[in-house]
C-alpha positions as CSV (number, residue, x, y, z in Angstrom):
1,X,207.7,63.8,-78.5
2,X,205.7,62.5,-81.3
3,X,202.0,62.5,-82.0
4,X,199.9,59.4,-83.3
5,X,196.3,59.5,-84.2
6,X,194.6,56.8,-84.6
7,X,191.4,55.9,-87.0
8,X,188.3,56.1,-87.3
9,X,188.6,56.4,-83.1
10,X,189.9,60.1,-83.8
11,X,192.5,59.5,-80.7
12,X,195.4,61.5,-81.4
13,X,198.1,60.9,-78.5
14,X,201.6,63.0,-78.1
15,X,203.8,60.1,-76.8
16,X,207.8,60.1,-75.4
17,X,209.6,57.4,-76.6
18,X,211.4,57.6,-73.5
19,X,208.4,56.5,-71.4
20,X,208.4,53.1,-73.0
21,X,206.9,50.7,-72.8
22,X,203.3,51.3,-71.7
23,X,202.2,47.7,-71.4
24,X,203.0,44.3,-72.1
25,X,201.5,43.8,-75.8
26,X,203.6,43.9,-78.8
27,X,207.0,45.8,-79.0
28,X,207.8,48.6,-76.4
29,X,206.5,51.4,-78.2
30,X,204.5,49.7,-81.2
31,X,201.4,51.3,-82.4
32,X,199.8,48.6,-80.5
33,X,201.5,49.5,-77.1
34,X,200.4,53.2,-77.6
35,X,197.1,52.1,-78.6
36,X,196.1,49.8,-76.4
37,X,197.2,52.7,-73.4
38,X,195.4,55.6,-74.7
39,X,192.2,53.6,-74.9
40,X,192.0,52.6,-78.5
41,X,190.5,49.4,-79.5
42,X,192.8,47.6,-81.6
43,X,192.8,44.0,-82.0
44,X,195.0,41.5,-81.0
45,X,194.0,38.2,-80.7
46,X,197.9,36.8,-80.2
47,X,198.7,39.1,-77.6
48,X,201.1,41.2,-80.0
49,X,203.2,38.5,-80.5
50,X,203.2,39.0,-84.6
51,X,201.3,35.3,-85.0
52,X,198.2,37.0,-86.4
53,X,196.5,39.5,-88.1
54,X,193.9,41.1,-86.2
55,X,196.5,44.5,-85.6
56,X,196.5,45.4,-89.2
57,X,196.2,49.2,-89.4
58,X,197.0,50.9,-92.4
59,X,199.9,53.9,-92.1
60,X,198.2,57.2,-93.7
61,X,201.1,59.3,-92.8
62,X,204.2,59.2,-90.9
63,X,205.4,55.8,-92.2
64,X,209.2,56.9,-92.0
65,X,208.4,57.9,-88.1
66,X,208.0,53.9,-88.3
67,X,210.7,51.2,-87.5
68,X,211.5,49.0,-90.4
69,X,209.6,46.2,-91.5
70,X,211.2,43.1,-90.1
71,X,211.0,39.8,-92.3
72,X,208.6,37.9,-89.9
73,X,206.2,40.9,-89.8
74,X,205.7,41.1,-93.9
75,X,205.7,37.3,-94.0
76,X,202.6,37.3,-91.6
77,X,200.9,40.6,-93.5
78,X,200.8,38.8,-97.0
79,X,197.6,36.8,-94.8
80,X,196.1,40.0,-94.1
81,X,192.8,41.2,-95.1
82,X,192.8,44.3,-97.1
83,X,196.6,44.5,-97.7
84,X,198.0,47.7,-98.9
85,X,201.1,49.2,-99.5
86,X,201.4,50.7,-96.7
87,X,200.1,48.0,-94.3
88,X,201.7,47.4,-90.8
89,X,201.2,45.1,-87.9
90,X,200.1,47.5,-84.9
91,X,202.4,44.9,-82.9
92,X,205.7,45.5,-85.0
93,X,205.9,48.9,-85.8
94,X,207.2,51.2,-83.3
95,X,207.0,54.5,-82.8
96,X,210.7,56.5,-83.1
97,X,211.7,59.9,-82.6
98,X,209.9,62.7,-83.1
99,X,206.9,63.3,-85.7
100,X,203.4,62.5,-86.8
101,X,201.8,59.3,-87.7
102,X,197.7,58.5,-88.7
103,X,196.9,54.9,-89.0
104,X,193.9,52.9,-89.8
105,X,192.4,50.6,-87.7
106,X,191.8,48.0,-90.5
107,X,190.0,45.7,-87.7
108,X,188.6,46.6,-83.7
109,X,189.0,43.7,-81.1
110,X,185.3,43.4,-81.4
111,X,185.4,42.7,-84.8
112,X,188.4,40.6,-84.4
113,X,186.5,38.2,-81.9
114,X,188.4,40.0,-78.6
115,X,190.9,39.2,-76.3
């Protein structure tokens, strides 16, 4: 099992790799799958299909809990608002193994225009 808390929501989540996926946006397991089930308000304004932006979160802990950075994913980041080191798409960075990760939700579907 693994844990993921998301911020500033406070949601903290214990998820089995094995159950996924839980939806149908971004990568089985992504921080946006997991999100997006356990009620946190992420945006995604492409669906989770790594052609925006609006699931920046920024990894706090737990980054090598992560999947690798794929090329497409850091070519799409470098538009993001806020960039940091430690920057990920919510859409692209799945969840593996056991662990802990905090992010930070650099941008709420609210704020990101819904979907």
């Amino acid at each position: 099992m693994a844990k993921v808390t998301f911020l500033p929501a406070g949601v903290t989540c214990e998820v089995d790799p094995a159950a996924y996926p839980y939806g149908d946006h971004g990568l089985p397991g992504s921080l946006l799958d997991i999100g997006l089930h356990h009620g946190v308000d992420i945006g995604h304004n492409c669906g989770g299909s790594c052609a925006c932006t609006t699931c920046h979160v920024v990894v706090k802990a737990g980054e090598e809990h992560l999947s690798e950075m794929e090329e497409d994913e850091e070519d799409r980041l470098d538009q993001a608002e806020g960039l940091t080191l430690h920057s990920r798409l919510a859409c692209q960075a799945v969840v593996e193994g056991s662990g802990e990760v905090v992010v930070q939700v650099m941008m709420t579907k609210d704020q990101a225009g819904g979907h």
